[in-house]
C-alpha positions as CSV (number, residue, x, y, z in Angstrom):
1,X,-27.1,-14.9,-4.7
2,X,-26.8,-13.6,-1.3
3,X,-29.7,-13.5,1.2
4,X,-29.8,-9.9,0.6
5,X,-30.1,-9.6,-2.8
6,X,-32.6,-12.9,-2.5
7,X,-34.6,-10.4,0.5
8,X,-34.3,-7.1,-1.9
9,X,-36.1,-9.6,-5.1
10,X,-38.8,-11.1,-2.9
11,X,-39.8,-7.2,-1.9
12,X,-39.6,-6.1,-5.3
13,X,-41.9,-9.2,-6.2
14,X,-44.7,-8.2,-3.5
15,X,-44.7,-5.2,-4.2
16,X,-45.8,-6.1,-7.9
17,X,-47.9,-8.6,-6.8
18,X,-49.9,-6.0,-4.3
19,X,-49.7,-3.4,-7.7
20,X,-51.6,-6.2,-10.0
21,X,-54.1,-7.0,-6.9
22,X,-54.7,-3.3,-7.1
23,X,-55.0,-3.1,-11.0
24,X,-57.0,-5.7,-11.2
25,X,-60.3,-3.3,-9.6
26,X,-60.0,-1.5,-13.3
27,X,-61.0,-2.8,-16.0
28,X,-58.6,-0.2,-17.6
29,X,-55.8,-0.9,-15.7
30,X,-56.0,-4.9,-15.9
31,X,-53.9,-5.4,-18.2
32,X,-51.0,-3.5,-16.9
33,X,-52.3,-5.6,-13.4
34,X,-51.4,-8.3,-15.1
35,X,-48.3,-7.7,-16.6
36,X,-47.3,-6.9,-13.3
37,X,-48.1,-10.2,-11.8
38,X,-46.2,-11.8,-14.6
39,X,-43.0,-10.1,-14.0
40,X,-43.2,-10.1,-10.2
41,X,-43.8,-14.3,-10.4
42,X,-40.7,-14.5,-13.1
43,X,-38.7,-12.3,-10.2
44,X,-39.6,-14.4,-7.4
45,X,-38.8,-17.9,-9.0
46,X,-35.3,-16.9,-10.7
47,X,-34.4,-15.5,-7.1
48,X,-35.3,-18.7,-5.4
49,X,-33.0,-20.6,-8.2
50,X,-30.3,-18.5,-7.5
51,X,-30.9,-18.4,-3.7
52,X,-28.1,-19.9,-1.3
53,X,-28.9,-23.1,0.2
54,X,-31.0,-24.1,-3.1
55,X,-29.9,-28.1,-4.1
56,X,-30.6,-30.5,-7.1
57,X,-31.2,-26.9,-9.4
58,X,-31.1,-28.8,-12.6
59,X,-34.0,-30.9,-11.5
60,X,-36.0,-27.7,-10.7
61,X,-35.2,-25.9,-13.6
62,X,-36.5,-29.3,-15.5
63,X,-39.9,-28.8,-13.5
64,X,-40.2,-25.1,-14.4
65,X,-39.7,-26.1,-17.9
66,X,-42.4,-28.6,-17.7
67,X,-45.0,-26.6,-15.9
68,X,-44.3,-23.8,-18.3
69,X,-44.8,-25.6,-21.0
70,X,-47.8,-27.3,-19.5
71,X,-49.0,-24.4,-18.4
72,X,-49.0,-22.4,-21.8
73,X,-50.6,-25.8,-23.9
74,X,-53.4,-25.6,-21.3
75,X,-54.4,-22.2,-21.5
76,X,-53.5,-21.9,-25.1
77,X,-56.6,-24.9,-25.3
78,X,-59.4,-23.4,-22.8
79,X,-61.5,-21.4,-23.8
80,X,-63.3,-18.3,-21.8
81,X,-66.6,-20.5,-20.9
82,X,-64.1,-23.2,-19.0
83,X,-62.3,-20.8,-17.2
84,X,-64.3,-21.1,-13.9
85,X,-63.4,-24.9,-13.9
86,X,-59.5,-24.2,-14.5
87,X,-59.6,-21.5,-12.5
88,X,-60.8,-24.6,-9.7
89,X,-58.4,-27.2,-11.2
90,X,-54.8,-24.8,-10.5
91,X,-56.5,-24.3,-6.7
92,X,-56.3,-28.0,-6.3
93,X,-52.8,-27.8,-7.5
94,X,-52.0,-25.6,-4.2
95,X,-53.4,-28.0,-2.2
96,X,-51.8,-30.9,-3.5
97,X,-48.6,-28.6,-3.3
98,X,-48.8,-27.6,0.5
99,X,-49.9,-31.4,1.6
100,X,-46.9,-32.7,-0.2
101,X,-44.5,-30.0,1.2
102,X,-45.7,-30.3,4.5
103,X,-44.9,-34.0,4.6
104,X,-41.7,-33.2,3.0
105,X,-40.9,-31.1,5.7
106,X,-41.1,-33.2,8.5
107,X,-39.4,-36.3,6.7
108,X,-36.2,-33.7,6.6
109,X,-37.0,-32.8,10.5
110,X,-36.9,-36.4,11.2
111,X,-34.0,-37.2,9.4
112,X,-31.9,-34.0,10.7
113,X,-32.8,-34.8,13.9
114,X,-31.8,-38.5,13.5
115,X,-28.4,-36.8,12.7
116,X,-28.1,-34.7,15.7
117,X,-28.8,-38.0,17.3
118,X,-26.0,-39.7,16.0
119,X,-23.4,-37.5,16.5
120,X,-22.8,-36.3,13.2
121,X,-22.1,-32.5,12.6
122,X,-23.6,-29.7,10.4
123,X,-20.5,-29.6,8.1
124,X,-20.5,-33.3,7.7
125,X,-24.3,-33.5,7.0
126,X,-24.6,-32.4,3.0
127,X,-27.5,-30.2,3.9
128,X,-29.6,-28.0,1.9
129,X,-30.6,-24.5,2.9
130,X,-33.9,-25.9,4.7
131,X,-31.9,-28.5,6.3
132,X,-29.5,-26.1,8.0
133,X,-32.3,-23.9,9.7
134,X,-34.0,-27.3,10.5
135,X,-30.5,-28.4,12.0
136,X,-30.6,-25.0,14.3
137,X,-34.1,-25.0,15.8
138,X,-34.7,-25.5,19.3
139,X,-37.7,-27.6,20.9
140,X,-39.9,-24.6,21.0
141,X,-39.0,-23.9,17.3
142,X,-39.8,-27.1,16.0
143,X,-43.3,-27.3,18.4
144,X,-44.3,-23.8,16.4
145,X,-43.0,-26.4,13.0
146,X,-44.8,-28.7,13.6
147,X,-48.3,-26.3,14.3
148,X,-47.5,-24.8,10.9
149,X,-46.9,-28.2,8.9
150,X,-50.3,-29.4,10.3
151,X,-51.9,-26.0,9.5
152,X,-50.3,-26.6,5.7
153,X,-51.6,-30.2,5.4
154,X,-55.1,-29.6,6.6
155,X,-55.9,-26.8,4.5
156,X,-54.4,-27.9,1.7
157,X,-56.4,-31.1,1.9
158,X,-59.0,-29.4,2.2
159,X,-58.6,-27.1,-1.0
160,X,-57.6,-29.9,-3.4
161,X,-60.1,-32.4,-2.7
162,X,-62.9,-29.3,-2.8
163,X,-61.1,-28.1,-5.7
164,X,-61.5,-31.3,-7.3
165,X,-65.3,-31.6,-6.7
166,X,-65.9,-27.9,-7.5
167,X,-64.2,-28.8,-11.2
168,X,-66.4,-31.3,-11.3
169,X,-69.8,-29.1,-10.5
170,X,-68.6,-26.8,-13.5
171,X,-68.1,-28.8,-16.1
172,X,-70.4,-30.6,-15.7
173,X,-69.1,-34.3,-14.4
174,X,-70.2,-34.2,-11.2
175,X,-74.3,-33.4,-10.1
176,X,-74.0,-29.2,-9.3
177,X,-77.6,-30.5,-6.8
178,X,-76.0,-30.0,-2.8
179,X,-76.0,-33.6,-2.0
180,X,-74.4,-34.7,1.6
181,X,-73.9,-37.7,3.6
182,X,-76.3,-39.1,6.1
183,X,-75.3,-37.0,9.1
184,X,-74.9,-34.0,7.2
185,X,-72.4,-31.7,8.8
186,X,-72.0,-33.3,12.3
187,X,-70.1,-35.6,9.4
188,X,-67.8,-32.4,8.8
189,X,-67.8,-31.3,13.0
190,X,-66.8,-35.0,13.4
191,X,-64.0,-34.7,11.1
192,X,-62.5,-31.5,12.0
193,X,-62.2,-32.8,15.6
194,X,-60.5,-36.0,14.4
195,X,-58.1,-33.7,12.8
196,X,-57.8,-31.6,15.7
197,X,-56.8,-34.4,17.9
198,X,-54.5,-35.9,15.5
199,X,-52.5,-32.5,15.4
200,X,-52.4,-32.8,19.1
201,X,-50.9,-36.6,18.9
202,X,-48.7,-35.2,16.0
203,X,-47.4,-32.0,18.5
204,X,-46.9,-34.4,21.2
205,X,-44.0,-37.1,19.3
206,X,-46.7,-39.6,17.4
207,X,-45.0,-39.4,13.5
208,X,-46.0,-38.6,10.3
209,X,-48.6,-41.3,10.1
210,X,-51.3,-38.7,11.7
211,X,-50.6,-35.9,9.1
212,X,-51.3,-39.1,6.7
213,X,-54.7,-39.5,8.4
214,X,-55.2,-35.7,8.6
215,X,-54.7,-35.8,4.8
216,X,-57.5,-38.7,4.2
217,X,-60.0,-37.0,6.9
218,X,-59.2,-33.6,5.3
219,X,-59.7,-34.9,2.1
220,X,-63.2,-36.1,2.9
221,X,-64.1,-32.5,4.6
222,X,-63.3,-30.7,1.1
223,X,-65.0,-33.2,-0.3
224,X,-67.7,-33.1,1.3
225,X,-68.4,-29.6,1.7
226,X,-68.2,-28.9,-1.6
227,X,-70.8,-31.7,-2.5
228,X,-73.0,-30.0,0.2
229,X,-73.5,-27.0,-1.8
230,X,-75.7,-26.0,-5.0
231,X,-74.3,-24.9,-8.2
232,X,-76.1,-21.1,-7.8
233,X,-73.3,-20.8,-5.1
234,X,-70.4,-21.9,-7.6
235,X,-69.3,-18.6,-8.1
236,X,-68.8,-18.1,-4.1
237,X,-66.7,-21.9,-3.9
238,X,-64.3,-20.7,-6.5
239,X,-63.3,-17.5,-5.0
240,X,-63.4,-19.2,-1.5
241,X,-61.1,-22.1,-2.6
242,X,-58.9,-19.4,-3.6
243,X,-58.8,-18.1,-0.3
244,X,-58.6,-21.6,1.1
245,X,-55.4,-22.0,-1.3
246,X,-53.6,-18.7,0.0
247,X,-53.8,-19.7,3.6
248,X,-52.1,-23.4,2.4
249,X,-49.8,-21.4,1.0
250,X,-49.1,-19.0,3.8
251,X,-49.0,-21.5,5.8
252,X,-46.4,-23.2,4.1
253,X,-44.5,-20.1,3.9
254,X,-44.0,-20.2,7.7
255,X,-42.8,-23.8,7.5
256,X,-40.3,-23.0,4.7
257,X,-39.4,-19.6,6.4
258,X,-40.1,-17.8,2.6
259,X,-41.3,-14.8,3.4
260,X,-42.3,-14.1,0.1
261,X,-44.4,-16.9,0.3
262,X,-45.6,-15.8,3.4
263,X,-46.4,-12.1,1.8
264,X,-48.5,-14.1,-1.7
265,X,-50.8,-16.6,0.8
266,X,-52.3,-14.1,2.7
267,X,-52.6,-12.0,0.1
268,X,-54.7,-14.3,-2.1
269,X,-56.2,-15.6,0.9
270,X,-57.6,-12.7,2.6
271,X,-58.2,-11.5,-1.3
272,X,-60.2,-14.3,-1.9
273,X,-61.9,-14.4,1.9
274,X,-63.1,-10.5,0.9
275,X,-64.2,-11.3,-2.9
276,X,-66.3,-14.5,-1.5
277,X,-68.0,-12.1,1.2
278,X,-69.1,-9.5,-0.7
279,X,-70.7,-11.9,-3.2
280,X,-72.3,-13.7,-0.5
281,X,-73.4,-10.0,0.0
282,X,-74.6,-9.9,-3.6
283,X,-76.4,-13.1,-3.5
284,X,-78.2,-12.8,-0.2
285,X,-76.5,-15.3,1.1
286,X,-75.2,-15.9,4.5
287,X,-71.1,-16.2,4.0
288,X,-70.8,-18.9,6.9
289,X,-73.9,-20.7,5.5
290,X,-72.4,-21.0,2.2
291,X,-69.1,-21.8,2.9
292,X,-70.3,-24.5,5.3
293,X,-72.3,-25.7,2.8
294,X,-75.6,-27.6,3.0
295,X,-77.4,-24.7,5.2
296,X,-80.2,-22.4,3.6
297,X,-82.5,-22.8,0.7
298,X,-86.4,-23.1,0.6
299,X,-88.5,-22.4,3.2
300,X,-91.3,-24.3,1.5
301,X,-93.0,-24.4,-1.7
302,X,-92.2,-22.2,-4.4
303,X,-94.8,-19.6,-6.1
304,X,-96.8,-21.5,-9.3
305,X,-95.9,-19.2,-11.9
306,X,-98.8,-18.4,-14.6
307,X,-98.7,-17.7,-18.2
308,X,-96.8,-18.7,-21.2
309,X,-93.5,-17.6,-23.0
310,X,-94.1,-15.7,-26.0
311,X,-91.7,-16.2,-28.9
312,X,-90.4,-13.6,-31.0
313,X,-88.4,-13.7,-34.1
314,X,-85.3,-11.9,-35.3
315,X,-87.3,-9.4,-37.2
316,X,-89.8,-8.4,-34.4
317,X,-86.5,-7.6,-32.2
318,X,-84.8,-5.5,-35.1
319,X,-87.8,-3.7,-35.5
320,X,-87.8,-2.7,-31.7
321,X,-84.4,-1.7,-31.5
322,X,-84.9,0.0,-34.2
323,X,-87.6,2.4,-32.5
324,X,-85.8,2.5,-29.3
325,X,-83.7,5.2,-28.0
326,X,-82.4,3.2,-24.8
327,X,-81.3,-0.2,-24.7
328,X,-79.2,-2.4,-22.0
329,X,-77.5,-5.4,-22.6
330,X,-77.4,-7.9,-19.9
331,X,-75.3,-10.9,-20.6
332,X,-75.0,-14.3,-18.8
333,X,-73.3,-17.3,-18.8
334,X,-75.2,-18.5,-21.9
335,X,-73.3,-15.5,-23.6
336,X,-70.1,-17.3,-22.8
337,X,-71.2,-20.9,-24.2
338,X,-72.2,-19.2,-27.3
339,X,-69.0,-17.3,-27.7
340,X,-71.3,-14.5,-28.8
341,X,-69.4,-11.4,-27.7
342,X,-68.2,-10.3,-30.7
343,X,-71.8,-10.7,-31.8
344,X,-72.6,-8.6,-29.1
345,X,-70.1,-6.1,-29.3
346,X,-71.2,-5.5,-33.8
347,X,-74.5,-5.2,-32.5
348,X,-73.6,-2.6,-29.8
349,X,-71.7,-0.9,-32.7
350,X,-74.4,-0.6,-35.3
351,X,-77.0,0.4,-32.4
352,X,-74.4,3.6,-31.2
353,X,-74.1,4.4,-34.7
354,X,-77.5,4.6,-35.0
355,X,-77.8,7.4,-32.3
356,X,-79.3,4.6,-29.9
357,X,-78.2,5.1,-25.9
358,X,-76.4,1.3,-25.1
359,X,-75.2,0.5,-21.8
360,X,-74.5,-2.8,-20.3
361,X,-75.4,-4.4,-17.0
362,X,-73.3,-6.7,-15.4
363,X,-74.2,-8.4,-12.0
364,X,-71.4,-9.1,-9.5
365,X,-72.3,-13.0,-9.5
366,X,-73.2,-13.0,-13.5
367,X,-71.4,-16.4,-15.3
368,X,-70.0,-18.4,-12.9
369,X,-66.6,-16.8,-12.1
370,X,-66.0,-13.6,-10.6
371,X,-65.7,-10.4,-13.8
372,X,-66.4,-13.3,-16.0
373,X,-68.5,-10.8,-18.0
374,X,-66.8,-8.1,-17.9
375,X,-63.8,-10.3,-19.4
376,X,-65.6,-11.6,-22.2
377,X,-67.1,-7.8,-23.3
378,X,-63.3,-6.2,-22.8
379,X,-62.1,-9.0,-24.9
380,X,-65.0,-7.7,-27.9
381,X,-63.6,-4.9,-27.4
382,X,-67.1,-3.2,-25.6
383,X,-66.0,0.2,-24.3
384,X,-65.4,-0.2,-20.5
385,X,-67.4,3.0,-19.9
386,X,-70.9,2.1,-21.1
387,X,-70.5,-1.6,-18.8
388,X,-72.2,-0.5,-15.8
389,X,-72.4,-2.4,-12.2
390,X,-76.2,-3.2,-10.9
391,X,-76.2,-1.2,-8.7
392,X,-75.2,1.4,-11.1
393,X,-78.1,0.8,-13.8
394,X,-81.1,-0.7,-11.7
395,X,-82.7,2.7,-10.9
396,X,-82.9,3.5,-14.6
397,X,-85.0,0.2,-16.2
398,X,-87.9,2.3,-15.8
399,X,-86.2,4.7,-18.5
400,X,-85.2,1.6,-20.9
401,X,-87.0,0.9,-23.9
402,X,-85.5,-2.5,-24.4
403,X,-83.6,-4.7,-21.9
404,X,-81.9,-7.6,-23.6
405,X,-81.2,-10.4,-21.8
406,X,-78.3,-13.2,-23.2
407,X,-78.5,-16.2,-21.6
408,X,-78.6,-15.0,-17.9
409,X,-81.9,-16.5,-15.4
410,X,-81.5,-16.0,-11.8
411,X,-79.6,-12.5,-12.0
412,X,-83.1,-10.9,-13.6
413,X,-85.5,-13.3,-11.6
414,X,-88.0,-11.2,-10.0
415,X,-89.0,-14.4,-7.9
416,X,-86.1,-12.9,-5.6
417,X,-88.5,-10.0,-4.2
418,X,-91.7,-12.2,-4.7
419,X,-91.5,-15.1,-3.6
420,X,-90.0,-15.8,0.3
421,X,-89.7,-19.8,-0.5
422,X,-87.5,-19.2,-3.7
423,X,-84.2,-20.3,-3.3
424,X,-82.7,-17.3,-4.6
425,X,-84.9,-14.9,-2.5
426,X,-83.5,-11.9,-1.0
427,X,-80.8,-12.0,-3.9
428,X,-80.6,-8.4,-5.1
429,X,-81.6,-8.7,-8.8
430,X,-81.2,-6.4,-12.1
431,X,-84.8,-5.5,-12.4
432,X,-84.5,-5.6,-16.2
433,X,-88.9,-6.5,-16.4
434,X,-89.4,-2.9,-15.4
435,X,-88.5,-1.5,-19.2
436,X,-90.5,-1.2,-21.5
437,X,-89.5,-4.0,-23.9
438,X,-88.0,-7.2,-22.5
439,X,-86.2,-9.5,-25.2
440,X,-84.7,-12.8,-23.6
441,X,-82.4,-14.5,-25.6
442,X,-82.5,-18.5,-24.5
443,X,-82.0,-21.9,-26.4
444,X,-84.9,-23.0,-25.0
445,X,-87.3,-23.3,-22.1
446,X,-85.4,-24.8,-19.8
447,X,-84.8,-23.5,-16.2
448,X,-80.9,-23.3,-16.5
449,X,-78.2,-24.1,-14.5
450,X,-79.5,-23.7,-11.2
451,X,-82.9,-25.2,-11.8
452,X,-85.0,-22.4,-11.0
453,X,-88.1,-21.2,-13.4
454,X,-88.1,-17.5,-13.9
455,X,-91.3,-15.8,-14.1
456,X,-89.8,-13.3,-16.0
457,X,-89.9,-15.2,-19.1
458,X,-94.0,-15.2,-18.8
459,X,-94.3,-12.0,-18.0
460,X,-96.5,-9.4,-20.9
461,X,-94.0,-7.5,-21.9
462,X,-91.1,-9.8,-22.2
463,X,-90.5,-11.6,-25.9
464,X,-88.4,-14.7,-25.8
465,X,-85.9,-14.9,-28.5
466,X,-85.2,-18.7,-29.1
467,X,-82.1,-20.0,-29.7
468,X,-78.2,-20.3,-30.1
469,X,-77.1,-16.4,-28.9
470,X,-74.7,-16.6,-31.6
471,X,-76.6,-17.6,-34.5
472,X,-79.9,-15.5,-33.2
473,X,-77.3,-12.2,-32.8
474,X,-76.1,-13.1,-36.0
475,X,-79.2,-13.1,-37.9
476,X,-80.7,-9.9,-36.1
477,X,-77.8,-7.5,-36.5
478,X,-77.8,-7.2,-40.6
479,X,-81.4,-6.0,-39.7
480,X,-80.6,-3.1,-37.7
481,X,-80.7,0.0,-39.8
């Protein structure tokens, strides 16, 4: 395939991939989004294989094979509630991918320019593509190389060994507490200088040994950031890791001269860079605080809060829906561990048939990946238009007869407008308590995922509905008339 035709696929393929970007704002339109990603990807790797210059295509096509296959037995095995840590695991991957290429690329600078060296011409050289535009750089060419394989190693260091950590936060192997080294992030400062000045010594003729060090001190920066913050801000490192990824892979465009590559990074990374901050904006959080890790969190100690939850059973909360004319649904990220969407979706159902008003809430850091519940509700087939934004729906609690609550804690904790030393405080909240009827549906008393007690639960006119979601959804909906 001839460069033009190569240029004229790699356009075609960022064009889809800015359409499914695009697409992807819709719930309606996702799955065209989607589709649109899939066939832009196939585009761009067939007209790499086919590109001029490409060597050793068997080999690749054996490596396509495998991730394929790898690929489809992963996702074919993982189900919706482990998609934030897979969604982490594939960003280490493209770290692990940019480190490795960036080495890769100057072991083929050295050895072309040990070529040159000898004598030996470009005809006589056996060189791939890459190799020949290596071949006809100039110094000032290779200097900007050499910036953009050190940019490629140090982020992608950076995104795989966070990556890493950030898969362990989620499921659950590795403490989701922030935790840091003594030294805290003059640790980090430290490092990135270290970095810093190995890039220089790397610019200035030194060898690959300091983009080896830059990929252990690297390393330990992911590492440690990610250890340095709490798993309420999850949600934020994923899509920031994402970002993180992108700029690896932008990066690594440059060094590879794929322009198509190029065109993907930034567009993931300044995707994710935009998603992160208006979470951050969500969440009341600071973006450079969180993404730092480490900074923030209480001010002192947290309100005492008084009462005790009241249980209901499945009959009680049958017999107010029942009365009810206007219910919303707010689901969490206990939803997802229950698999009880469809359960959710039958009882939505029954409830319209019965004349009943039933809209849904959803919270832009809900679950523990960006539209994780909006996902799970389009995949029970919930009509998009009754799922509402918060800032859609919070004005109208005051109208609600019943607000029920599945498995979600600090998105409906009112501690985030009363009490200054929470650690969620600021956080705009759905203000669910401000219904008439609150119905909480919990396994059990604890304080959840990110350790925080919600004086929701002990407020009067909230019910707590013990249990699996699932199994309590499951019992209540044959009561609704």
């Amino acid at each position: 395939m001839g460069i033009g035709m190569t240029f004229a696929a790699y356009v075609a393929a960022s064009v889809l991939f800015i359409l499914s970007l695009g697409g992807l704002s819709n719930q309606e339109s996702a799955k065209r989004a989607i589709w649109y990603g899939i066939v832009g990807m196939a585009i761009a790797v067939v007209a790499t294989w086919f590109a001029d210059g490409v060597g050793n295509r068997v080999l690749i096509l054996l490596c396509i094979a495998a991730g394929a296959y790898a690929g489809h037995y992963i996702a074919g095995r993982v189900q919706m509630t482990e998609m934030p840590q897979l969604v982490a695991a594939l960003h280490s991957f493209v770290g692990l991918a940019a480190v490795f290429i960036g080495l890769n690329a100057d072991l083929m600078l050295s050895a072309v320019t040990a070529m040159k060296e000898a004598g030996i011409a470009m005809g006589d050289a056996e060189l791939t593509g890459y190799g020949k535009a290596l071949w006809h750089k100039d110094a000032v060419e290779i200097s900007i190389l050499k910036v953009e394989v050190f940019l490629g190693i140090f982020i992608g260091a950076i995104t795989f060994t966070g990556s890493v950590i950030a898969f362990g936060k989620l499921s659950g192997k590795v403490d989701g507490n922030s935790k840091q080294l003594p030294g805290g992030h003059m640790l980090n400062a430290a490092g990135l200088a270290v970095c810093l000045l190995l890039g220089l010594m790397y610019l200035g003729g030194s060898g690959l040994w300091t983009m080896v060090l830059v990929v252990l001190v690297a390393g330990f920066i992911g590492w440690h950031l990610i250890m340095g913050i709490g798993g309420a801000d999850m949600p934020v490192v994923v899509s920031m890791l994402n970002s993180y990824s992108g700029w690896a892979a932008a990066a690594i465009g440059f060094t590879l001269g794929n322009d198509l590559l190029i065109v993907t990074g930034a567009l993931v990374g300044s995707s994710g860079a935009i998603l992160s901050y208006i979470m951050c904006k969500a969440m009341n959080r600071k973006f450079v605080s969180v993404i730092l890790g480490g900074f923030g969190g209480s001010n002192g100690p947290q309100m005492e809060v008084e009462g005790e939850q009241v249980a209901i059973e499945a009959d009680g909360v049958a017999a107010a829906l029942n009365d009810a004319d206007s219910v919303v649904i707010i689901p969490g990220y206990g939803m997802a561990v229950a698999q009880a969407q469809q359960a959710v979706s039958e009882l939505t159902r029954k409830l319209r048939a019965n004349g009943k008003t039933v809209r849904f809430a959803i919270h832009p850091v809900a679950g523990r990946l960006p539209g994780h519940m909006n996902v799970l509700l389009a995949e029970a087939k919930v009509p998009y238009d009754i799922v509402l934004e918060m800032d859609e729906i919070n004005d109208d609690f005051p109208e609600t007869d019943v607000a029920i609550v599945i498995g979600s804690n600090d998105i409906v904790n009112p501690a985030a407008q009363d009490d200054p030393n929470s650690p969620i405080a600021g956080m705009p909240v759905l203000e669910c308590w401000k219904s008439k009827q609150v119905f909480v549906s919990k396994r059990g008393q604890g304080t959840g995922y990110s350790g925080i007690e919600n004086p929701l639960f002990f407020k009067e006119n909230t019910r707590m509905f013990y249990g699996d979601a699932k199994a309590s959804l499951d019992k209540l909906i044959p009561m609704i008339d």
